[in-house]
C-alpha positions as CSV (number, residue, x, y, z in Angstrom):
1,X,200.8,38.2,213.7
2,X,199.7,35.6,216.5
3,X,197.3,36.4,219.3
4,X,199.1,35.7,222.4
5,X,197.3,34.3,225.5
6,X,198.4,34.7,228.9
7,X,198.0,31.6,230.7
8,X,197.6,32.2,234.4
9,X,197.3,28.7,236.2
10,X,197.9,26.7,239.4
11,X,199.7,23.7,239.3
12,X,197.0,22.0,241.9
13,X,193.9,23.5,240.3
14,X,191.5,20.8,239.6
15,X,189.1,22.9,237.6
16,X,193.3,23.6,235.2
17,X,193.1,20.1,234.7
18,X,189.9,19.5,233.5
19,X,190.5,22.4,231.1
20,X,194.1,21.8,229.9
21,X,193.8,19.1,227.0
22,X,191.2,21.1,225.4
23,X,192.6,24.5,226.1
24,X,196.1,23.2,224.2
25,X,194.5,21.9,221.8
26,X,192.4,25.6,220.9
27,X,195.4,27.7,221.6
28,X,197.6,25.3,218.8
29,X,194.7,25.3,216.5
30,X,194.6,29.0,216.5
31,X,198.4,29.6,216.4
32,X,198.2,31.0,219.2
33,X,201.3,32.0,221.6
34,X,200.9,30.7,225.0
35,X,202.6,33.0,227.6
36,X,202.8,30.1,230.6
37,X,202.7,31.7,233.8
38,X,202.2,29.5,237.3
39,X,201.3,31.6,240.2
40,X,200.7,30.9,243.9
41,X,197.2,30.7,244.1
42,X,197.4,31.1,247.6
43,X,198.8,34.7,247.9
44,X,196.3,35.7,244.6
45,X,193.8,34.3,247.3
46,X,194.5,36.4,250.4
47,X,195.2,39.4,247.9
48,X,191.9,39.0,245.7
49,X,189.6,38.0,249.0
50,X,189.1,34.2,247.5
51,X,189.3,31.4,250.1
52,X,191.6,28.3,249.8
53,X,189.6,25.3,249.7
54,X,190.5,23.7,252.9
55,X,189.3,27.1,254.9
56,X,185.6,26.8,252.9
57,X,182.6,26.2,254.9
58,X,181.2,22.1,254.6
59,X,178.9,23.6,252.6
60,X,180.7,24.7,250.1
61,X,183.8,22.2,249.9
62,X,180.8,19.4,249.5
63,X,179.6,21.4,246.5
64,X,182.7,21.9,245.3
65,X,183.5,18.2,245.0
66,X,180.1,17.7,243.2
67,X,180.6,20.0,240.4
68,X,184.2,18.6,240.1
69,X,182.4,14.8,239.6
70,X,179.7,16.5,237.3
71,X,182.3,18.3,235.0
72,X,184.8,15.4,235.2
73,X,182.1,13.0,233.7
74,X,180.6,15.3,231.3
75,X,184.0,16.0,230.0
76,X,185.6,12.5,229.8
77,X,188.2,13.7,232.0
78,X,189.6,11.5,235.1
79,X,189.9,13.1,238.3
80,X,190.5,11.8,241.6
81,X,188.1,13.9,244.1
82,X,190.4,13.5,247.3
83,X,193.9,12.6,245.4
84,X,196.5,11.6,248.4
85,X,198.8,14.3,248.0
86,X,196.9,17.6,248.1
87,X,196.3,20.3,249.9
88,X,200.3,19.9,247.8
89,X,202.9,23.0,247.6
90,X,203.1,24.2,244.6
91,X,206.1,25.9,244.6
92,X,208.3,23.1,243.3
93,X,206.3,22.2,240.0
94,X,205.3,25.6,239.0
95,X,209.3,26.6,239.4
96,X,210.0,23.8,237.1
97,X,207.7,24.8,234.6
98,X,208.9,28.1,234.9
99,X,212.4,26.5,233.6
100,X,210.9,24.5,231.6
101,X,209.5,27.9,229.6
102,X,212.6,29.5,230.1
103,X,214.4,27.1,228.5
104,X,212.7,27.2,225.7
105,X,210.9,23.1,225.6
106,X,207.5,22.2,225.5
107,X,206.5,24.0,229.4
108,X,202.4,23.8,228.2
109,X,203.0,19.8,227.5
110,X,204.8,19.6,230.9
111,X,202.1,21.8,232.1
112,X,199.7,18.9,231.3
113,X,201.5,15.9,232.6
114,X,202.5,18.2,236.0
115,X,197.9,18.5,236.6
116,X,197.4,14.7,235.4
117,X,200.0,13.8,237.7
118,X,198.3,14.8,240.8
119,X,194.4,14.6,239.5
120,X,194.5,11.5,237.7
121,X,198.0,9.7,238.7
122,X,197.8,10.3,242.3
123,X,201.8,11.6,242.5
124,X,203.5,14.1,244.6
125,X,204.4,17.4,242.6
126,X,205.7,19.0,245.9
127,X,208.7,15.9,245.3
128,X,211.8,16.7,243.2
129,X,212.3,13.3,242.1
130,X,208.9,13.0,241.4
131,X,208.9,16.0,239.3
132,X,212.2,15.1,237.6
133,X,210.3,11.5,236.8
134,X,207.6,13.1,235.3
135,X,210.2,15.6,232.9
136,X,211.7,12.8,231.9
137,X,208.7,11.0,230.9
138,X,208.0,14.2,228.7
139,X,211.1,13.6,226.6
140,X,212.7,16.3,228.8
141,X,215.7,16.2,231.0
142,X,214.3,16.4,234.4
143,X,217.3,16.4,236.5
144,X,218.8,19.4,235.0
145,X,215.1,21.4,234.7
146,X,214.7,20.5,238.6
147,X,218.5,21.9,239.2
148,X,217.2,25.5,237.1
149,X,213.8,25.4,238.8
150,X,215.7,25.1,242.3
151,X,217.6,28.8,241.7
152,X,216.7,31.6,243.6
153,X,216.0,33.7,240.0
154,X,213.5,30.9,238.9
155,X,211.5,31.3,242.8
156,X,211.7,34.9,242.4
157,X,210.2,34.8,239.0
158,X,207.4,32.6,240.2
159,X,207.0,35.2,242.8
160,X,206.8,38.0,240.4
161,X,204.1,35.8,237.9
162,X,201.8,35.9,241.2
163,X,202.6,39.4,242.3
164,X,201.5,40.3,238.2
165,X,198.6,38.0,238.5
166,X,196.9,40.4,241.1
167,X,197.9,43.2,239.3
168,X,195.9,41.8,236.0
169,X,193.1,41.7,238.4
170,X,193.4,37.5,238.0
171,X,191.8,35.6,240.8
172,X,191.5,31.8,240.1
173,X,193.0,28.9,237.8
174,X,193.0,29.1,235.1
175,X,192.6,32.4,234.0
176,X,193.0,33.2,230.1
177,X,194.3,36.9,229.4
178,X,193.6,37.7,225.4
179,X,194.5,42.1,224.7
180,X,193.5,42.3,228.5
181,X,190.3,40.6,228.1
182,X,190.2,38.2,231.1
183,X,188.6,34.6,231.0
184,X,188.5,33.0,234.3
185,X,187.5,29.1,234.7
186,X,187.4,25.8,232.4
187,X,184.1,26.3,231.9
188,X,184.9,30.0,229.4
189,X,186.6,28.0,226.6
190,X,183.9,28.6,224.3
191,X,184.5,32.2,225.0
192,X,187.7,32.3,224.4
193,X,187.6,30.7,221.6
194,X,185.2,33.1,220.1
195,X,187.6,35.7,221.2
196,X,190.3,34.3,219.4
197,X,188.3,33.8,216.1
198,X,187.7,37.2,216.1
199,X,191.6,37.4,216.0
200,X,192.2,35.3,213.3
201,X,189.4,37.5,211.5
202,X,190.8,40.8,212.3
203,X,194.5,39.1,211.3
204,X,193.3,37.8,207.6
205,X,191.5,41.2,207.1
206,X,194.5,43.2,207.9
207,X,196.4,40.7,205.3
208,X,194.0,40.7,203.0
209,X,194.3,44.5,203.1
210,X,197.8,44.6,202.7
211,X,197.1,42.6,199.4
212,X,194.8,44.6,197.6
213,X,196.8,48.2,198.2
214,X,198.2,49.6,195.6
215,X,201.7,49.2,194.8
């Protein structure tokens, strides 16, 4: 059996980008099943007492920004520290890869090109033809994903992934839910991938059990 990961994550997260090539790449090396689920980090915010970053004293914001240029270097991974379109709603592309994951295509590939879209490409993900463009350049349809994304059922399941989001006691993007365990920020991959070695280890255990019982 597959571990399954909840992955809780905001569309506009900088600290989702930095963290989304290599958290792919752990969660298809593992087999893992990735349960894709964009929230409004916003209402998670004013329900989970976090601040959005345009409230945040100078102090903060300036640090912000420097750990953002210290992780973006030491990863390899271009960001853009003021990109034009952000503060950016994030209803419109976390609806679309709500579709996307509804309708069964590659949402956590989307996911990807969605964050280097407006941290590395400079691109409005609040647009509809933008977001269609960037679909399309996936190898998905975009114009029909943008048409599901835009139905009242798709918003009211991206309100439910936030309203479940507090509930899991999630607070920032990107979050990484393993049995419950939580693992909040870019910066915990090496933690979850311990946790899901343990899985793989508990998984061939059980198999090799299976095996050796009699018959």
């Amino acid at each position: 059996m597959s571990t399954r990961i909840q992955y809780w994550l905001s569309t506009a997260s900088p600290w989702t980008w930095l963290g989304s090539a290599r958290f792919i790449a752990l969660a298809r090396s593992a087999g893992a099943e990735v349960d894709l689920l964009p929230v409004d980090l916003g209402a998670v915010f004013a329900a989970t007492g976090g601040t959005p970053f345009p409230q945040r004293s100078a102090a903060r914001r300036s640090y912000r920004q420097l750990e953002l240029g210290r992780w973006s270097k030491r990863l390899g991974v271009p960001l853009q520290l003021e990109p034009r379109y952000y503060p950016v709603d994030r209803g419109p592309s976390s609806r679309l890869l709500i579709a996307a994951r509804n309708g069964g295509v590659d949402a956590l590939g989307l996911s990807h090109a969605v964050l280097r879209a407006i941290w590395q490409e400079d691109r409005d993900i609040g647009d509809w033809a933008t977001l269609e463009r960037i679909a399309d350049d996936c190898g998905l349809d975009g114009v029909a994903l943008a048409r599901v994304a835009q139905r009242p059922e798709t918003e009211r399941q991206y309100l439910e992934n936030t309203r479940c989001a507090v509930e899991a006691q999630v607070f920032g993007s990107p979050t990484f839910v393993v049995a419950g365990e939580r693992f909040w920020g870019q910066d915990r991959l090496d933690f979850l991938a311990e946790r899901l070695l343990q899985g793989c280890r508990c998984s061939s255990d059980s198999t090799s059990g299976s095996i050796r019982s009699p018959q």
